[in-house]
C-alpha positions in Angstrom: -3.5 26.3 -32.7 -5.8 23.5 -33.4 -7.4 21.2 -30.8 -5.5 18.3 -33.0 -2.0 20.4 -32.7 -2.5 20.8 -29.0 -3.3 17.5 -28.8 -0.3 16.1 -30.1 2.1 18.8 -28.5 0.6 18.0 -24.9 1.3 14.0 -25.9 4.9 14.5 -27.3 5.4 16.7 -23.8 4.3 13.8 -21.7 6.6 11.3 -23.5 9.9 13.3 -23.0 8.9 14.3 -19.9 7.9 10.6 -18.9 11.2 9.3 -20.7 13.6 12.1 -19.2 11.8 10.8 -15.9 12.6 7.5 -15.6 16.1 8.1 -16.8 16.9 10.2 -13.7 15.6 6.9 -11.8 17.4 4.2 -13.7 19.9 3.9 -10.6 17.0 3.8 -8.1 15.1 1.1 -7.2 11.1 0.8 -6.7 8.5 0.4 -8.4 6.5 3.4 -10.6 3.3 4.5 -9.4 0.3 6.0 -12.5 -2.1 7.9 -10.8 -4.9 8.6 -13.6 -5.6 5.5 -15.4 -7.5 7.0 -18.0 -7.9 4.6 -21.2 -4.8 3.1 -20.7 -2.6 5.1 -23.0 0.1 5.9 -20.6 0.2 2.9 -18.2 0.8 0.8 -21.6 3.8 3.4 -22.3 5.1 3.0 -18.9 5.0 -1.1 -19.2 7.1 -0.8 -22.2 9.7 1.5 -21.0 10.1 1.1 -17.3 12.6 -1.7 -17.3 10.4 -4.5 -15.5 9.2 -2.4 -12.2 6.4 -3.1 -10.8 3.7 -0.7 -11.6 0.8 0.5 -9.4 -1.9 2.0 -10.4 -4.6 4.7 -9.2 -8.1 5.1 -10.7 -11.4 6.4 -9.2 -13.1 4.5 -11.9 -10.7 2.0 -14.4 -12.6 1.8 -18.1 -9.5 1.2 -20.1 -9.3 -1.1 -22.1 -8.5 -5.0 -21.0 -5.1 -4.7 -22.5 -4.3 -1.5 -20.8 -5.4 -2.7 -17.1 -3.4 -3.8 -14.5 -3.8 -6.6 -12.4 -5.9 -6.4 -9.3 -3.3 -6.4 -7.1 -1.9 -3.4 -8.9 -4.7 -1.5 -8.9 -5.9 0.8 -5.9 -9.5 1.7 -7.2 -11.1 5.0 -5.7 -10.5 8.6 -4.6 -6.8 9.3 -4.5 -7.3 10.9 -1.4 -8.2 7.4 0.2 -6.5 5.1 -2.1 -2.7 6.6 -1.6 -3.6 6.6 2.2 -4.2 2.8 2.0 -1.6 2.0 -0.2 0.7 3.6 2.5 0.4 -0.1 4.5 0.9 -1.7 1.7 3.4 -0.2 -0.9 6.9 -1.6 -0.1 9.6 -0.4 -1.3 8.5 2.9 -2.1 8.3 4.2 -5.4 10.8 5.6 -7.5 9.0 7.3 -10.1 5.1 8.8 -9.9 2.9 9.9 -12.9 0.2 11.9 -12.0 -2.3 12.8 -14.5 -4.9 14.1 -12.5 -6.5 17.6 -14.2 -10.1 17.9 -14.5 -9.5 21.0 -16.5 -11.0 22.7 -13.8 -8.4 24.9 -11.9 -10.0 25.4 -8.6 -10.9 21.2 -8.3 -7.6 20.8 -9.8 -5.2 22.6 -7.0 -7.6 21.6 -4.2 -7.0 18.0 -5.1 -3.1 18.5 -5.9 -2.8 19.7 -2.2 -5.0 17.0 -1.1 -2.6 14.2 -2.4 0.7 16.2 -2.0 1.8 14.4 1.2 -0.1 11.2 1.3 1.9 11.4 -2.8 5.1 11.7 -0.6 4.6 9.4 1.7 4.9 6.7 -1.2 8.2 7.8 -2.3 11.7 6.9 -1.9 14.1 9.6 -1.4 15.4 10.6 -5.0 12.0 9.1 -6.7 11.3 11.6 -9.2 7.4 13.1 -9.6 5.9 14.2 -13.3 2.8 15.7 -13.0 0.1 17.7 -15.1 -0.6 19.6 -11.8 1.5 22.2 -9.5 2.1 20.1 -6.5 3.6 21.5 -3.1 6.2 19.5 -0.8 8.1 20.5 1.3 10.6 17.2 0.8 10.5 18.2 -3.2 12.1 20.4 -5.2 11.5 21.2 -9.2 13.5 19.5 -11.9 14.2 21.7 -15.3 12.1 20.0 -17.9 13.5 18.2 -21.1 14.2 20.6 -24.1 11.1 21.3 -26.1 8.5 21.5 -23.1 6.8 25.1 -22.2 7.3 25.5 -18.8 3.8 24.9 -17.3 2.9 22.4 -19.6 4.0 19.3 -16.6 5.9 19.8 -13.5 8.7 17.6 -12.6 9.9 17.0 -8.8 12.4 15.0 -7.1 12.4 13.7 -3.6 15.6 15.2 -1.5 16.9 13.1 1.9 15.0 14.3 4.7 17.7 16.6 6.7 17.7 16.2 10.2 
């Protein structure tokens, strides 16, 4: 398969997955949290098809473009590890629905951060908010969704918060 093929079959994954997402939300309130701004691409998706909720965003670095940044007030700028800690004072509510693009394409980096972020993640999240991300992540408090038809399992990971049994 070509670079351009995976490309495009790694994008049209991300929209179903990102659509069938926020459908499983609509009766939930929160906002949606995009961790991995990247150039924009996705929070601009999310804008359009969120139905008004706040979004907040996570970015070591932001460099999209004007259009495709949020707001300062929106934007929690550094290390996830710090930034979802802080934003645990300030988030409220919690979330409904979390993107998480946050593969280096480096598999040891990768899971080492995925379990970094896994509960401070949680923390942020109502119960029933769902999770998409391009990482395995491990919570207790989550358990995996069956992807939309037409994504290879492995390709994203989907998660939904369950009530906290006593």
């Amino acid at each position: 398969m070509s670079r351009l093929d995976s490309m495009i079959r790694r994008l049209t994954a991300q929209r179903l997955c990102i659509h069938y997402g926020l459908d499983l939300i609509s009766d939930l309130g929160g906002p949606v949290l995009e961790l991995g701004l990247g150039n924009g691409r996705t929070y601009d998706h999310l804008r359009e098809h969120s139905r008004g909720r706040e979004i907040f965003v996570f970015e070591r670095r932001p460099a999209a473009h004007p259009s495709c940044t949020p707001e300062p007030q929106f934007l929690f700028e550094g290390d996830f590890r710090e930034t979802l800690k802080e934003a645990a004072g300030t988030l409220s509510p919690p979330a409904a629905f979390a993107h998480c693009d946050i593969g280096s394409g480096v598999s040891e980096n990768d899971r080492a951060l995925g379990i970094a972020i896994a509960a401070p993640l949680n923390d942020l999240l109502t119960p029933g908010a769902v999770v998409l991300s391009d990482q395995e992540l491990y919570v207790e408090q989550w358990s995996a969704i069956d992807l939309p038809n037409g994504v290879s399992e492995g390709r994203y990971f989907l998660y939904r918060k369950f009530e906290q049994r006593s």
